[in-house]
N, C-alpha and C positions, 0 to 999 in steps of 0.2 A: 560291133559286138562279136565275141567272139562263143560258139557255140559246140559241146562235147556231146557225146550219145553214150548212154550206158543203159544194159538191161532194167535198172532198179535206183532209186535214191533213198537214203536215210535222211527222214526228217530232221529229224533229234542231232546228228552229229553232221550234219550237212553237206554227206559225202555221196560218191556218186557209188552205185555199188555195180560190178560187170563192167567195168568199161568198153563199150562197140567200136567199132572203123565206122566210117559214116555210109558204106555202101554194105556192111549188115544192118544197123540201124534203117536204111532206105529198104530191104527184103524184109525187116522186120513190118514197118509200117504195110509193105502191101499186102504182106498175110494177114494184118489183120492182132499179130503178136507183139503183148507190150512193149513200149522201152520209153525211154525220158530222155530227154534232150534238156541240157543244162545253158544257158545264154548268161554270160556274163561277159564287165567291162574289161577290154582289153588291162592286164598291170592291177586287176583288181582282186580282193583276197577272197569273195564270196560271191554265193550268183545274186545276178539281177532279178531271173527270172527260169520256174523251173515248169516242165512240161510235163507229165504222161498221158501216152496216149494209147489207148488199146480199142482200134475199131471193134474188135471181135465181141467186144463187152458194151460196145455202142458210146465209148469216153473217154472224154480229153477233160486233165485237171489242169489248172495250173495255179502255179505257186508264187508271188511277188514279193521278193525281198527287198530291203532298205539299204541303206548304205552301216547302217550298224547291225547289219548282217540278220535283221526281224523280218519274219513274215509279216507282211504288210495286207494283205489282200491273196483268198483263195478264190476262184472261178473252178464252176464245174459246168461242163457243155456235155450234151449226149446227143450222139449221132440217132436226127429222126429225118422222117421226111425226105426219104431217098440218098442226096449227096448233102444235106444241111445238117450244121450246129444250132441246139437250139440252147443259149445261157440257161439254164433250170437254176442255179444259186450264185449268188456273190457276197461271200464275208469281207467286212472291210475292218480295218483296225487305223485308229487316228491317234498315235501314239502322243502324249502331250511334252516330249521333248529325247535328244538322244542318250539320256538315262537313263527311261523307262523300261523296266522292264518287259521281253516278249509277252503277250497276250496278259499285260497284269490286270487283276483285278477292276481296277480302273481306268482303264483304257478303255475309249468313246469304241463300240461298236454298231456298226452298221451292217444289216444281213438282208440281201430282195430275195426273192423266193418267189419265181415264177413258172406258169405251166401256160404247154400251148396253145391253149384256149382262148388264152386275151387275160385271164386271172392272175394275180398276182399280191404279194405284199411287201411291205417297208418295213422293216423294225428299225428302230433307233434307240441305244442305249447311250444319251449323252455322258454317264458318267460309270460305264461298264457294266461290269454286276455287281457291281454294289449299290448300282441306282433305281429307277424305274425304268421302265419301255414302251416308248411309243412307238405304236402299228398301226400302219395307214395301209391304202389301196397303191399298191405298185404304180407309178407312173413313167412306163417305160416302153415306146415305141416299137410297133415291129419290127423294125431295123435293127434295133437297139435288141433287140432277142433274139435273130437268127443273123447266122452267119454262114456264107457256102465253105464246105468242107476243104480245108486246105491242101495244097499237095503239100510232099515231103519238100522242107526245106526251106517253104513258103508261107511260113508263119507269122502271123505279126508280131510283131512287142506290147505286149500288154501293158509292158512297165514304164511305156514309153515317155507318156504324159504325166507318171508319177514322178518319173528321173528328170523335165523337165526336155526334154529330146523334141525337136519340134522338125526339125528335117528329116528325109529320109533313111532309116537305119539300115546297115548294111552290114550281114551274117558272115563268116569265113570259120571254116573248121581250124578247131583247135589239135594240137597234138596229142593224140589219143593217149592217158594219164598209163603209166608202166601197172602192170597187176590190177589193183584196184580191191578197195573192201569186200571184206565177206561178210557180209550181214545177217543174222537170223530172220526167218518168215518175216517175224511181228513187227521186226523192223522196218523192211522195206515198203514204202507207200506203194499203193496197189489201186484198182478201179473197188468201187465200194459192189459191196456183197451182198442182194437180199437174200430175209430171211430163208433158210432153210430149215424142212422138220428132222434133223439130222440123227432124233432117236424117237421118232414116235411110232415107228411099229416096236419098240423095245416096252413101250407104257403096253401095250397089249400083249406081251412073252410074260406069262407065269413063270417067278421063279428069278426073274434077274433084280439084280441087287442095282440101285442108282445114288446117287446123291444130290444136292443143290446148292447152293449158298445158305441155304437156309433152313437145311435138315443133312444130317450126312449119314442117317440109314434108312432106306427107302426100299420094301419087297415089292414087286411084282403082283397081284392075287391073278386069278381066274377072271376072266373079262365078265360082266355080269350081262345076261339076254335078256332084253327090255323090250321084248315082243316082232313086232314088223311095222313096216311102212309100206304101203301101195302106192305106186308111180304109176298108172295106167299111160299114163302123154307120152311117159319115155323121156319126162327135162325133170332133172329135180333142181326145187327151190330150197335158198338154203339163205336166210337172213332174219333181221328181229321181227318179230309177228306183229312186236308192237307199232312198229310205223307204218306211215301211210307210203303209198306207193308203191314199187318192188315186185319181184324180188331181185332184190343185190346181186345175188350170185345165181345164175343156173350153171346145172351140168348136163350133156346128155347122156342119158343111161336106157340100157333095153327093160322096157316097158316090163311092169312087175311086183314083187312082191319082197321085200328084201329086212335081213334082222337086223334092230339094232340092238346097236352093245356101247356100254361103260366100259371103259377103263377105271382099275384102282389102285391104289397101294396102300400098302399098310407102314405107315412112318411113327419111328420110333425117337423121343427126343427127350432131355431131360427138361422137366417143368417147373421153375420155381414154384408155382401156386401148392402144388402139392407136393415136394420137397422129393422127388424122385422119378423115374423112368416113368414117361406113359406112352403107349403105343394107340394109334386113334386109324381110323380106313380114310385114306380120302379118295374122292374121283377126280380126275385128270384129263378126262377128252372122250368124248362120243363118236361114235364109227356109226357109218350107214354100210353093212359088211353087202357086199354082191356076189361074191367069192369066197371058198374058203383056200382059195389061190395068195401064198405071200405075195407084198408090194414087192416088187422091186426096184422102181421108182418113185419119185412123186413130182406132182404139178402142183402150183400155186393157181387155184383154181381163181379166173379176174371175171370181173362184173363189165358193161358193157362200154364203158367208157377209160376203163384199166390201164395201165401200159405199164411190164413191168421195166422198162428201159429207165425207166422215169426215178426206180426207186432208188434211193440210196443203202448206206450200209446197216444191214440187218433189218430195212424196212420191209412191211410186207401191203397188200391189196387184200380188202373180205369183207364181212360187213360190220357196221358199226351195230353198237346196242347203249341205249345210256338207262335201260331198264334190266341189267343183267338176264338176258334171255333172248335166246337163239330158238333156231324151228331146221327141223325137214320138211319139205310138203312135195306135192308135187305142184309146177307150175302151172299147169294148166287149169288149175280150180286154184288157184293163190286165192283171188275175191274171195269168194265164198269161204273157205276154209279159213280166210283170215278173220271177216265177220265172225264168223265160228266162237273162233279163240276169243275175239274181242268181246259177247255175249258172254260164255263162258267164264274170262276172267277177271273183267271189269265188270259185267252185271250180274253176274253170279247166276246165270241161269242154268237151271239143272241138266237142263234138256240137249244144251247146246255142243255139250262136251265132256269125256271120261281126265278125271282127273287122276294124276298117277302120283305114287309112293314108291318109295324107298330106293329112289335112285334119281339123278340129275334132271330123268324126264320128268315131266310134271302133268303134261296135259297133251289129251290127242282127241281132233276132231276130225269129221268124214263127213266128207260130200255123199249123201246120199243117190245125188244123180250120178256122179263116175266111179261112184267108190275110191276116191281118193282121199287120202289120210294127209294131215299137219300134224306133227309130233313137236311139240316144244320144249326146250332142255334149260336151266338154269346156269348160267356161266358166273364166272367167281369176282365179277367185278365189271364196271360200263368203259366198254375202248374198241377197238376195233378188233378184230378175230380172223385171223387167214382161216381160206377155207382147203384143205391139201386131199389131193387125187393121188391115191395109188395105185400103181399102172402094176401088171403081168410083165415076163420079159417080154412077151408076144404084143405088148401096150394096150393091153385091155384094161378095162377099170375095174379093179376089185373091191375098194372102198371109196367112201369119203368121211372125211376126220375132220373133229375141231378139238383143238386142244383147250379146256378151258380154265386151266388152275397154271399160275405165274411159278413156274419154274426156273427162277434164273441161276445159269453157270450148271446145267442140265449133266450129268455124267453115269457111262453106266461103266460098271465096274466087273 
């Protein structure tokens, strides 16, 4: 097999983009900084098999192509557990002849979806999307899920047992291709991205104008002050009141008293119902403000079993809710302040809890023994919810935010 290094590959046009020497490609790998190594058959017009690998980002993808030049099978491994690979996904495509088109429709897929725990699952679409899906419990050995991390050079074939290769394969650099494509960003495959809140101290600046896919004149208003929360412990808890167990998320924050605030804007959009402009306020995301210090940062705040190594692209770790509704509390009284709420809003007891108006919180109970507060917020629909830490340049925490209203394709203008 014969194998190239380039900084980047296009998917879509199946090119290599930066072509490397193989002994930048080797300084690449030890820093830690992307690049793809391309493996194809000697005399042959497209690869076999494509690589990236960026330690720094904790992943290696790879790509397996066919002899009619289709992606056959993607693998993602993320470096855990010191020098180990651990498989975390395998798409598989079972094309039903060499006419098929790439990823059609009805092309059989298979997808395992593993975590390091021993969890796992199978999907099976015998007849692609266009059919049904069966999902079973992964059945896949720890072998079979980690691998020791490769040195440069020393990779195996993935495609090996697809191409039918059952001896030993043996690599030799190819001559490094003259120039090589320039490809845009979006082009070149890359390690996946999670979410980031890339404009959410902008939903709290009075005054800036945004957009969405789904509205495209959206104002800023004045953040709304929806009173305080008391942390006496110094953790705050931050997940649905409604379930049992938890809390999902702490943070540690100096012990205290601190405001909360709404986000809003005011979106204007035209309404068939009433055959003209209507402009309506909505809310967008609650802050637990500690500062009135700007973020300059932020953290994706993880629960205790978290990893964000693990996530893929644009995914995020927070807590789940399938009652649309989230809380502040402090941890340290979670029990009691959650009984609280659960009297309060399931029994309707008067005693147990102030109910709130005219903004996303709804309700707030206190431990009378620590004086510690649960404030509960209504969120715009049941899914999980990152929880995001605004840090000082100095990395202090000056907030914590949830974004609660589906803004997608977010822009400010």
């Amino acid at each position: 097999m014969e194998i190239v290094y380039g900084e980047g590959w296009d998917l879509a046009a199946r090119t290599l983009l930066g072509p490397l020497a193989p002994e930048a490609a080797s300084a690449r790998d030890e820093a830690g900084r992307p690049y793809v190594a391309v493996c194809r058959v000697p005399g042959g017009d497209g690869p076999a098999e494509v690589r990236l690998v960026s330690w720094r980002d904790h992943y290696a993808g790879v790509w397996v192509y066919d002899e009619q030049g289709r992606r056959t099978q993607r693998i993602e491994l993320r470096l855990l557990d010191g020098d180990r690979l651990f498989r975390r996904e395998t798409d598989s495509w079972l094309y039903a002849g060499p006419d098929m088109p790439e990823f059609d429709r009805a092309c059989p897929r298979e997808t395992v979806w593993l975590l390091p725990d021993g969890r796992g699952s199978n999907s099976w679409q015998p007849k692609g999307e266009e059919g049904s899906t069966l999902t079973t419990t992964a059945d896949v050995s720890e072998e079979q899920r980690w691998m020791d991390r490769p040195a440069f050079g020393d990779w195996p074939l993935f495609s090996a047992q697809r191409r039918g290769l059952t001896g030993p394969v043996v690599f030799h650099d190819a001559d490094v291709p003259e120039g090589g494509a320039v490809g845009r960003p979006e082009d070149a495959w890359r390690p996946p991205r999670p979410a980031r809140p890339d404009h959410l101290e902008a939903l709290f600046r009075p005054g800036t104008r945004m957009s969405t896919s789904h509205f495209s004149d959206m104002t800023v208003l004045e953040p709304r002050r929806c009173g305080t929360l008391r942390v006496p412990s110094g953790v705050l808890a931050v997940d649905c009141p409604f379930d049992d167990g938890g809390p999902r998320i702490t943070v540690a924050v100096p012990p205290g008293a601190y405001a909360l605030e709404e986000a809003r804007v005011s979106v204007g959009y035209d309404c068939e119902w009433t055959g003209g402009w209507v402009t309506r306020t909505d809310a967008t995301a609650v802050r637990l403000r500690l500062s009135d210090t700007p973020a300059a940062s932020w953290d994706m705040a993880l629960g205790e079993d978290d990893d964000i190594r693990l996530l893929g692209e644009d995914e995020a770790h927070g807590f789940a809710t399938d009652a649309a509704t989230g809380c502040f509390a402090d941890a340290a009284a979670w029990e009691p302040l959650r009984g609280l709420f659960e009297r309060a809003q399931i029994h309707n007891d008067p005693y147990a809890g102030e109910h709130l108006s005219d903004s996303m919180y709804v309700l707030r109970t206190t431990d009378q023994a620590t004086a510690a507060d649960l404030v509960a917020f209504a969120t715009c629909g049941d899914r999980t919810y990152p929880v995001w830490v605004g840090r000082s340049e100095a990395g202090e925490i000056v907030c914590v935010d949830v974004v609660l209203d589906y803004l997608p394709d977010l822009k400010v203008h």
